[in-house]
C-alpha positions as CSV (number, residue, x, y, z in Angstrom):
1,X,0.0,0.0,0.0
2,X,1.1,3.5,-0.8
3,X,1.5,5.8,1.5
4,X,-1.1,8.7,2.1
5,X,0.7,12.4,2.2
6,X,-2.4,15.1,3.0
7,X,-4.1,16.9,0.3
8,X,-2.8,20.4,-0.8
9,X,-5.0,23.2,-1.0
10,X,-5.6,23.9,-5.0
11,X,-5.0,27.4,-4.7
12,X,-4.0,29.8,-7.2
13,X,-0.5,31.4,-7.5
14,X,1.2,33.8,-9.7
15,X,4.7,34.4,-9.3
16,X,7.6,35.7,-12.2
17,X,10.5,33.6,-12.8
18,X,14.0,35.1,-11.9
19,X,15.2,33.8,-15.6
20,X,12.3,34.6,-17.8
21,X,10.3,37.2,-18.2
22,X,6.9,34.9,-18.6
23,X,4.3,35.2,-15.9
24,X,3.3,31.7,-14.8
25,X,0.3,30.6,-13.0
26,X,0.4,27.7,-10.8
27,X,-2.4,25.7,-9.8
28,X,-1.6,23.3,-7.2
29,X,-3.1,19.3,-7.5
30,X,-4.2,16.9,-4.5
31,X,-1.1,15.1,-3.4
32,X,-1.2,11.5,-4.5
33,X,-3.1,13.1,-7.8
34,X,-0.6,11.6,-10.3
35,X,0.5,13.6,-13.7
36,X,-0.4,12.0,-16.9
37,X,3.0,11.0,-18.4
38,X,1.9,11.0,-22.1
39,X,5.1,8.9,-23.3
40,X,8.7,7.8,-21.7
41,X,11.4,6.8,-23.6
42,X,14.5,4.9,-22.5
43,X,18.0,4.6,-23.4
44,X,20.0,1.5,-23.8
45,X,17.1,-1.1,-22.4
46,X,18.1,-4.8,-22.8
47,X,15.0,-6.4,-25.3
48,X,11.8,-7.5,-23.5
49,X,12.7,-11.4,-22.5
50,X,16.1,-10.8,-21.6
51,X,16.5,-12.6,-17.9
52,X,12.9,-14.3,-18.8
53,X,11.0,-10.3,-17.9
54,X,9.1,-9.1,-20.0
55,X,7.9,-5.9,-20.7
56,X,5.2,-3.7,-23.0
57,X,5.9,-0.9,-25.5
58,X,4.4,0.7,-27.7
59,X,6.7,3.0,-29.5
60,X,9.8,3.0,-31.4
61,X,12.9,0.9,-30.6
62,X,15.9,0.9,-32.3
63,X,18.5,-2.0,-31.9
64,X,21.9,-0.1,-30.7
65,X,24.0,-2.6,-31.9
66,X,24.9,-4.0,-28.6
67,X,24.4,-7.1,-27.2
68,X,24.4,-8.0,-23.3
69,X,24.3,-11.5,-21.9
70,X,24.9,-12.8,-18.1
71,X,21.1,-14.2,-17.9
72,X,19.2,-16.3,-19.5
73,X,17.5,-14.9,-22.5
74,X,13.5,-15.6,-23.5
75,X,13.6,-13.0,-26.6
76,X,12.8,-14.6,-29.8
77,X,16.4,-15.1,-31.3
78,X,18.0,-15.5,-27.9
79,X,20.0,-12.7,-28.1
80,X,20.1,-9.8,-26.0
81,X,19.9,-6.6,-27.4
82,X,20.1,-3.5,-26.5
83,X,17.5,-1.0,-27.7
84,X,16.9,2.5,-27.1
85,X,13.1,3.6,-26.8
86,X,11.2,6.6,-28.3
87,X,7.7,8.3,-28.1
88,X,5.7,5.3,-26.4
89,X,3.9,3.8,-23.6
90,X,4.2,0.6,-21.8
91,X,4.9,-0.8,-18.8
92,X,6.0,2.4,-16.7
93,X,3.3,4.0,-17.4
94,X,0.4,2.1,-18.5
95,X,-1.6,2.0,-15.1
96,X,-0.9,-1.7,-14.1
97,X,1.5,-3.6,-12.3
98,X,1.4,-7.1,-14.7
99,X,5.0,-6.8,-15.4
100,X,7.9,-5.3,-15.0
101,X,10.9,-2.9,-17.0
102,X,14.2,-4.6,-16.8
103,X,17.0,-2.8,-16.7
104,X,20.8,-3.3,-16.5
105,X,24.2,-1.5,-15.0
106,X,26.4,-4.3,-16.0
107,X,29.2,-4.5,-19.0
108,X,27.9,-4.8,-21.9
109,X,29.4,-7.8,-24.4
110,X,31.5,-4.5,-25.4
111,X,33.1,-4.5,-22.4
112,X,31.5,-0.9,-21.7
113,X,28.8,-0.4,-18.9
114,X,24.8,0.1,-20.1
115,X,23.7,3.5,-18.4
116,X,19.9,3.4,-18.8
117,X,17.6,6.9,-19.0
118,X,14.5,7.3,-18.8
119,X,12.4,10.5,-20.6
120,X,8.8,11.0,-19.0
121,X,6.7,13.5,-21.0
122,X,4.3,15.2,-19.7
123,X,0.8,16.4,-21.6
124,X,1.5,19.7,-20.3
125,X,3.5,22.2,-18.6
126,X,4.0,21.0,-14.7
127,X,6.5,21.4,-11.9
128,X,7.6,18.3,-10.2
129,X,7.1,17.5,-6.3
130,X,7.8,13.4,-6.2
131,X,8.5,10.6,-8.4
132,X,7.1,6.8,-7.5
133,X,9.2,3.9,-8.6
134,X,7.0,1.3,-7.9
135,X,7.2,-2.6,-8.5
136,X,5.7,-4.6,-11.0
137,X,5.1,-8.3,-10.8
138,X,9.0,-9.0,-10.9
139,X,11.1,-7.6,-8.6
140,X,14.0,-8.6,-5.8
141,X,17.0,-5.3,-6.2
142,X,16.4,-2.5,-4.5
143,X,17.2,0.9,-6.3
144,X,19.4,2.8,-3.7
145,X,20.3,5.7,-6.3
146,X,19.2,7.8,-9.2
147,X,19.7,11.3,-10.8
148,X,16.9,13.4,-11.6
149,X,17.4,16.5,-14.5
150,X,15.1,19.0,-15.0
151,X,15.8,21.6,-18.1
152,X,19.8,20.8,-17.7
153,X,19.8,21.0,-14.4
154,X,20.5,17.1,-12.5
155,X,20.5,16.6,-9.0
156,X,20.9,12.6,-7.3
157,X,18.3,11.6,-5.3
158,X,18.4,9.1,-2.4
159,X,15.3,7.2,-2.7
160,X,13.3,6.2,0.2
161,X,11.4,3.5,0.5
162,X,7.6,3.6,0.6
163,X,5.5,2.2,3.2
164,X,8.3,0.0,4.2
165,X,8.3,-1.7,1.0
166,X,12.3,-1.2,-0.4
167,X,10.6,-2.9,-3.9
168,X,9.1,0.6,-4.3
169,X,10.5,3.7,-3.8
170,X,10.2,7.8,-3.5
171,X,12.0,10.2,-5.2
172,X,11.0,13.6,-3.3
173,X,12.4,16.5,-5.4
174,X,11.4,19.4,-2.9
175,X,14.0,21.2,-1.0
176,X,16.2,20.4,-3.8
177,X,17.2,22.4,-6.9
178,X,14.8,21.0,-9.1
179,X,11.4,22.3,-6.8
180,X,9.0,24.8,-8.8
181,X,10.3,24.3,-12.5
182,X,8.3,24.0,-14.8
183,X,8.8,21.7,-17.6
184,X,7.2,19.2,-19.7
185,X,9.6,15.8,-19.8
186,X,11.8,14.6,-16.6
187,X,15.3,12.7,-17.1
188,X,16.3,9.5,-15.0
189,X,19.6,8.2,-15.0
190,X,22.5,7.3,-13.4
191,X,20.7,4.5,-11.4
192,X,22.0,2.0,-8.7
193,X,20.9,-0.7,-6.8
194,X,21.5,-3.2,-3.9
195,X,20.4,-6.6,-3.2
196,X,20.6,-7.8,0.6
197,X,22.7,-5.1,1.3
198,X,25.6,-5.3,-1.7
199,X,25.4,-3.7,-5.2
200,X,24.0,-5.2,-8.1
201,X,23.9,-4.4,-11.6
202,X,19.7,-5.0,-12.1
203,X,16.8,-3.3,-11.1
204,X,13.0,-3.3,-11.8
205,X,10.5,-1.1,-12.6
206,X,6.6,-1.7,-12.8
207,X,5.2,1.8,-12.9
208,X,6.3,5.3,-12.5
209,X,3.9,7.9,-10.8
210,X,4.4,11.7,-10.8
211,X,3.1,14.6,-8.4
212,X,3.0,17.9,-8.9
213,X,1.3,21.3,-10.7
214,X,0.4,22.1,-13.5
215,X,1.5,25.7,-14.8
216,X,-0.2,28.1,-17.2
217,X,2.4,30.1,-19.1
218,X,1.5,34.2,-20.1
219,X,2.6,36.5,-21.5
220,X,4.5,39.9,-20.7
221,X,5.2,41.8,-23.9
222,X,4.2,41.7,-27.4
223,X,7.4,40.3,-29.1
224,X,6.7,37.1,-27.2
225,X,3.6,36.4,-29.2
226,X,5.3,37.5,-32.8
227,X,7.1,34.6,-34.8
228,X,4.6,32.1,-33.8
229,X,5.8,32.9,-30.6
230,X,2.0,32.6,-29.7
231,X,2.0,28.7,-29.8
232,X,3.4,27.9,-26.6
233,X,1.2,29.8,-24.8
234,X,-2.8,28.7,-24.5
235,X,-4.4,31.0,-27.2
236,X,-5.6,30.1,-30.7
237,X,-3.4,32.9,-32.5
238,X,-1.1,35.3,-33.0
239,X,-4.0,38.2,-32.1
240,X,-5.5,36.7,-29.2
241,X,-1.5,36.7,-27.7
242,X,-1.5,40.4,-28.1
243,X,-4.9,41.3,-26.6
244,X,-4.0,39.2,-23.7
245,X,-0.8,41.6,-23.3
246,X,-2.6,44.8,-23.8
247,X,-5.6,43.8,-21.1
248,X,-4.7,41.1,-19.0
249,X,-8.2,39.5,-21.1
């Protein structure tokens, strides 16, 4: 069971970023409210079968050229590949917890180490409180490290276990650098993991959960709106851009 943190007023905010010169609004979710994470992709992923887990996805893989072996392999050919992942869904975030996401810190056959990412997009503009790693139907490492990145900026995480469970895990991003910036995709990398107390080059994932708030971008002078400018704001056209700028409407 997941823990319970209390619910968050959804009050409004308005507050002007240090580094831009856009107004952005705010607007506060529930705790335990989770983010819609549209698509994820993932970097250098060993092929669904590989140690006999399998996993779902939806989108785009493309074989790296790599192989990595050290488990037995349930892939079609027997071989294990290493893909990289693009602009789809699956296991991580497909609201179930029917399998789990495989991944590997271990030499590849090249001799080199795998170094898995992970890209959650967002439908939306959001800041990020906390990410839930949480297991699937396989699962027996426990992840003990990870980096989080936010718009170039990547701070490790010590991830805490929740409700007791070390299977599943919290990655709480306030009071760190990342807190209150507002993006639309969050990187994962730089992993590690420990089994019965010693490192281990395998981990599991069976869903990921975000918390956070969504953010409404405006706004603060006309030559934002010009050059199509418009489009990353929340208005049908170039006019409607201005007006907003002129009124406040």
């Amino acid at each position: 069971m997941l823990n319970k943190a209390s619910t968050v007023p959804a009050t409004m905010r308005c507050l002007r970023l240090m580094v831009t010169t856009f107004v952005i609004t705010i607007t506060g979710l529930a705790s335990g409210e989770p983010i819609l994470i549209t698509s994820y992709d993932i970097d250098q992923t060993p092929v669904s079968g590989f140690g006999c887990w399998f996993h779902n996805y939806t989108g785009t893989d493309t074989d790296t050229g790599r192989t990595v072996s050290g488990s037995v392999i349930c892939s079609s050919d027997g071989i294990g590949h290493v893909l990289n992942y693009a602009s789809g869904s699956g296991t991580l975030n497909d609201g179930a917890f029917d399998t789990t996401h495989l991944l590997l810190t271990r030499n590849a056959d090249d001799g080199l180490m795998l170094q898995p990412v992970i890209r959650l997009h967002f439908g939306g503009v959001y800041t990020i409180n906390e990410l839930r790693l949480l297991k699937g139907n396989l699962g027996f490492t426990n992840i003990i490290g990870a980096t989080v990145e936010i718009n170039g900026t990547a701070v490790p995480i010590i991830p805490t276990p929740i409700g007791g469970d070390p299977l599943s895990v919290l990655l709480d991003l306030r009071g760190t650098a990342l807190e209150a910036r507002p993006t639309t995709q969050i990187t994962l990398k730089n992993f590690s993991a420990s089994f019965l107390g010693g490192p281990i080059d395998q981990f599991g994932i069976g869903e990921i959960v975000a918390d956070g708030a969504s953010v409404v971008l405006r706004p603060t002078d006309m030559d934002q709106c010009k050059n199509n400018g418009w489009k990353r704001f929340d208005f049908k056209n170039q006019g409607e851009c201005i007006q907003y700028v002129n009124t406040g409407k």
